[in-house]
C-alpha positions in Angstrom: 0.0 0.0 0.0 1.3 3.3 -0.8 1.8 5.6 2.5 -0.4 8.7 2.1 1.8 11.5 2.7 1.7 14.0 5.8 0.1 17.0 5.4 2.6 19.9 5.4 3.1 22.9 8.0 3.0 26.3 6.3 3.7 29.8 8.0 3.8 32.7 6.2 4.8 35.6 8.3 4.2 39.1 7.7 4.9 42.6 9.4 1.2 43.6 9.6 -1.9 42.1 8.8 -2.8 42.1 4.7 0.8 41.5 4.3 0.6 37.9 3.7 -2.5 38.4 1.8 -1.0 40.6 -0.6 2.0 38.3 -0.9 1.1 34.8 -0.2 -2.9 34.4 -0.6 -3.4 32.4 -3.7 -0.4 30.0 -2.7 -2.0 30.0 0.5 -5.1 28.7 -0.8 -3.5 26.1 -3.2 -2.0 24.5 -0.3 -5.3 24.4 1.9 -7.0 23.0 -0.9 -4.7 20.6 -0.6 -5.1 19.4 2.5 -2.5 21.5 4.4 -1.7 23.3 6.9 -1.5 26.9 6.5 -1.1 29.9 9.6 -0.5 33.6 8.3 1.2 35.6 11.1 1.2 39.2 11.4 4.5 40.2 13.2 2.8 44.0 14.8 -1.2 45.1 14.7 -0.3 47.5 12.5 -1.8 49.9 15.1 -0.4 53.2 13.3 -1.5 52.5 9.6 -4.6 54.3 9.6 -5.4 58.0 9.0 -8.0 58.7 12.0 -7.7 55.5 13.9 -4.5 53.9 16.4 -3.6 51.8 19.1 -5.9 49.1 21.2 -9.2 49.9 18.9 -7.2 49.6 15.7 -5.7 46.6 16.5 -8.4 44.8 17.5 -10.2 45.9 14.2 -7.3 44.7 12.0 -7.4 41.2 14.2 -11.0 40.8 13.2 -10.1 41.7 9.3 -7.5 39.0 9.3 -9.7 36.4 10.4 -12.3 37.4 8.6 -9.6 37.0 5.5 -8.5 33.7 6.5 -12.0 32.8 6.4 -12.1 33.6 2.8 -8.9 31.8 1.7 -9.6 28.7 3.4 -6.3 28.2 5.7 -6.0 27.3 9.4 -6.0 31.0 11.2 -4.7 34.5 11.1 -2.7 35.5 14.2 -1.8 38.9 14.9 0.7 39.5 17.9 0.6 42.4 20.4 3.5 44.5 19.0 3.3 47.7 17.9 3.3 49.1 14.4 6.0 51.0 12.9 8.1 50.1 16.0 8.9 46.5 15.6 12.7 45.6 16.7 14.9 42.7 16.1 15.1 42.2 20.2 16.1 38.4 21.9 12.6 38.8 22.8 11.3 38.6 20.0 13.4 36.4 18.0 12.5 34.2 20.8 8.7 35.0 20.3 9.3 34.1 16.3 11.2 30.5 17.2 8.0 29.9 19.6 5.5 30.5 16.7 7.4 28.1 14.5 8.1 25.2 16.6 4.4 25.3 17.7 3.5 25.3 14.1 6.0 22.8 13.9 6.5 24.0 10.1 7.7 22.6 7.1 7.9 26.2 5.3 8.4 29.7 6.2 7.7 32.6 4.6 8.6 36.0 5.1 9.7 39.7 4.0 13.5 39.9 2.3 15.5 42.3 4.8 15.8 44.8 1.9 12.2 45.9 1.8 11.3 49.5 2.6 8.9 49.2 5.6 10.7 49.3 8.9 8.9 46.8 10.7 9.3 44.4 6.9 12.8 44.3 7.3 12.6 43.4 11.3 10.4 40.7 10.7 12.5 39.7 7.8 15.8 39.5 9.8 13.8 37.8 13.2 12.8 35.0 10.9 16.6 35.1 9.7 17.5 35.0 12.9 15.0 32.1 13.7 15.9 30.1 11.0 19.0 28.5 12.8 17.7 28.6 16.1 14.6 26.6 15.6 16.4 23.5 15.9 18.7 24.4 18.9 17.3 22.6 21.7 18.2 24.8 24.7 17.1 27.7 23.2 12.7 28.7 24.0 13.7 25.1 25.7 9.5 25.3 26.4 9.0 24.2 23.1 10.5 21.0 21.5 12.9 22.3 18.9 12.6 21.0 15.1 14.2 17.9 14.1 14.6 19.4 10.7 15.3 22.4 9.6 12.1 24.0 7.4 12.6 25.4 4.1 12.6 29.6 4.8 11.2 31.4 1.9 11.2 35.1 1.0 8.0 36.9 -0.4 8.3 38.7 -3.9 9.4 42.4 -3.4 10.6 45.0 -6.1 14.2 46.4 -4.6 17.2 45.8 -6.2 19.9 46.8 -3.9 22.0 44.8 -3.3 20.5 42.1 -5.1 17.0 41.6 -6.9 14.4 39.8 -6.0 15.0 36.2 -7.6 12.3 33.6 -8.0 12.9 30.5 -7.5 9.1 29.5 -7.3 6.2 30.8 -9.1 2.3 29.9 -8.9 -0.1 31.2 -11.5 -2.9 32.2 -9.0 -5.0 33.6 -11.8 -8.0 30.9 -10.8 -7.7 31.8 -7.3 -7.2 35.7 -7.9 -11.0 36.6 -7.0 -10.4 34.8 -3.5 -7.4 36.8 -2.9 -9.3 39.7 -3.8 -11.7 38.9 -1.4 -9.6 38.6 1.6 -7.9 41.6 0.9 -11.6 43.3 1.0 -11.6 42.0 4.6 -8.9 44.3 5.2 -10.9 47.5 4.6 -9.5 49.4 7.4 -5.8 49.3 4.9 -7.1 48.9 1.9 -10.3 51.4 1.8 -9.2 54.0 4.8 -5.5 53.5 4.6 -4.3 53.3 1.3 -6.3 56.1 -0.2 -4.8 58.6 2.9 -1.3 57.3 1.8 -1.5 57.9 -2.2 -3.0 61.2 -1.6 0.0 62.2 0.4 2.5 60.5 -2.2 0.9 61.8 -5.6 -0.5 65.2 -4.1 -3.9 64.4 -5.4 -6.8 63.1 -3.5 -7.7 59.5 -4.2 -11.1 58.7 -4.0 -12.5 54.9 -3.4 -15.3 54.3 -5.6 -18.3 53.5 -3.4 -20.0 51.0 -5.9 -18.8 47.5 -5.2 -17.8 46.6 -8.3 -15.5 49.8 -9.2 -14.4 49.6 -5.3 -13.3 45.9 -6.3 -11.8 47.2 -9.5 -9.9 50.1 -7.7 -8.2 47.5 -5.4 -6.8 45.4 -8.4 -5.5 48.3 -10.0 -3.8 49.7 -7.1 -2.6 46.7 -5.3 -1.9 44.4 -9.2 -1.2 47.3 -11.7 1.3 45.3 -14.0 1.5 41.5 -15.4 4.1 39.4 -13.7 7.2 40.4 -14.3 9.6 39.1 -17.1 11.8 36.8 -14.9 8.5 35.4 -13.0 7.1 35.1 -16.5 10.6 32.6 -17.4 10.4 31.0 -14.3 6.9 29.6 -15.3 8.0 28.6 -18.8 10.9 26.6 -17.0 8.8 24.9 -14.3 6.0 24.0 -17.0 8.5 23.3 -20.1 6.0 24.9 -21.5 5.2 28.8 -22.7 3.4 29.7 -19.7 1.6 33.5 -19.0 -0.9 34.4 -16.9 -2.3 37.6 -15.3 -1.4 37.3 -11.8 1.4 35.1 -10.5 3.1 35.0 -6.7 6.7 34.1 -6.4 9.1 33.0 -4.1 12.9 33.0 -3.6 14.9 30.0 -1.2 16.2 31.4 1.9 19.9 31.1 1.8 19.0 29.9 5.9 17.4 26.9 6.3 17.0 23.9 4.2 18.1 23.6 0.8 15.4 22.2 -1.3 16.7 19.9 -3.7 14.2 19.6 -7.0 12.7 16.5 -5.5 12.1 18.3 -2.1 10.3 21.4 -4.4 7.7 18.5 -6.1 6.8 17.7 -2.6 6.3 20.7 -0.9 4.4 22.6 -4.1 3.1 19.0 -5.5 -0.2 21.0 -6.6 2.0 22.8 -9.4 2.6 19.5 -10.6 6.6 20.4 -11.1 8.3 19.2 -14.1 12.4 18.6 -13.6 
């Protein structure tokens, strides 16, 4: 008989709540469909991202959104820790706190910001996870919680910056029959999405940006703001290589190995993403 394999562990962990959803969400629902696993965590409340709102009310109104979001994608839960926003700091503490949420997840992936992103709190939670990475599986260390046999595979989210080095994708997921969902969850977040982001591009472009108040247009205005271009070339290529195929699609998340961690090897990348059916 053949052994019917374990579902996997994935954690895809974010600076603020929408961040996963704007990175990660159709992957995320992929895997549930699956059969997996899947926790999004939200590094701060993201308690000063809003234009007339902040602190204790704020956060509890973005912990609602994300769990209304995970809701909508499918996955396991949406957990959003106590920490401020805009003030996150890699502290022991809190490398600590991020070793604790992934031995208790006892994950098989991680996911998380590249330390070259713009946000403060992005490239904190992208160097605690860093930090995490080798520490997970050091017994003595958050000795509370068993420590990981193995090693996960770390994973960085797809970001624009180019210094030092770009972005590269290693993975890619054509998420274009999933893309409504995503949308959807992203709607959840309408404290960011509707109140935030509007009071942010109003300040950058020196215009003010108006939300639409029909559903549809509001929906449309989201796409547009959030998913403006295609995939980009080298997401586009990595595609074509995993299908051996001409592959192109209209909305696409990617993913770069961790140089922390495990290495995948090609056979390891089948098991983990077996829904994209990988051809080596």
């Amino acid at each position: 008989m053949t052994e019917t394999p374990k579902p996997l562990s994935i954690l895809m962990i974010g600076a603020h709540p929408d961040d996963c959803e704007l990175k990660g969400a159709g992957t995320a629902i992929h895997w549930a469909a699956a059969g997996h696993r899947v926790q999004f965590v939200a590094m701060t409340g993201g308690d000063n991202g809003h234009p007339s709102m902040s602190g204790g009310a704020l956060q509890q109104r973005r912990r609602e959104e994300a769990a209304e979001a995970a809701r909508h994608l499918g996955i396991e839960r949406s957990v959003v820790l106590d920490n401020h926003g805009g003030e996150l700091i890699p502290s022991l503490e809190l490398r600590k706190e991020v070793v604790r949420v992934i031995r208790e997840a006892r994950a098989d992936i991680v996911i998380s910001h590249r330390s070259t992103d713009y946000h403060p709190d992005h490239r904190y939670t992208a160097i605690l996870v860093q930090d995490a990475a080798y520490m997970v599986t050091v017994p003595f260390f958050v000795s509370s919680v068993p420590a990981l046999e193995r090693n996960p595979v770390f994973l960085y989210f797809e970001d624009a910056f180019t210094r030092p080095a770009p972005f590269r994708p290693d993975i890619a997921v054509n998420i274009d029959d999933v893309f409504d969902r995503k949308l959807d969850a992203l709607e959840a977040h309408a404290s960011q999405m509707f109140e935030w982001m509007p009071f942010m591009l109003s300040r950058t472009n020196g215009k003010i940006e108006i939300v639409p108040e029909s559903p549809h247009k509001k929906r449309a205005w989201l796409a547009q703001v959030w998913f403006p271009e295609s995939p980009s070339i080298a997401v586009q290529e990595t595609l074509t290589k995993q299908n051996k195929a001409n592959i192109t699609c209209k909305h696409a998340e990617a993913f770069e190995i961790c140089e922390y961690g495990h290495q995948p090897n090609a056979e390891d990348l089948g098991r983990l993403f077996s829904f994209l059916k990988l051809r080596t």
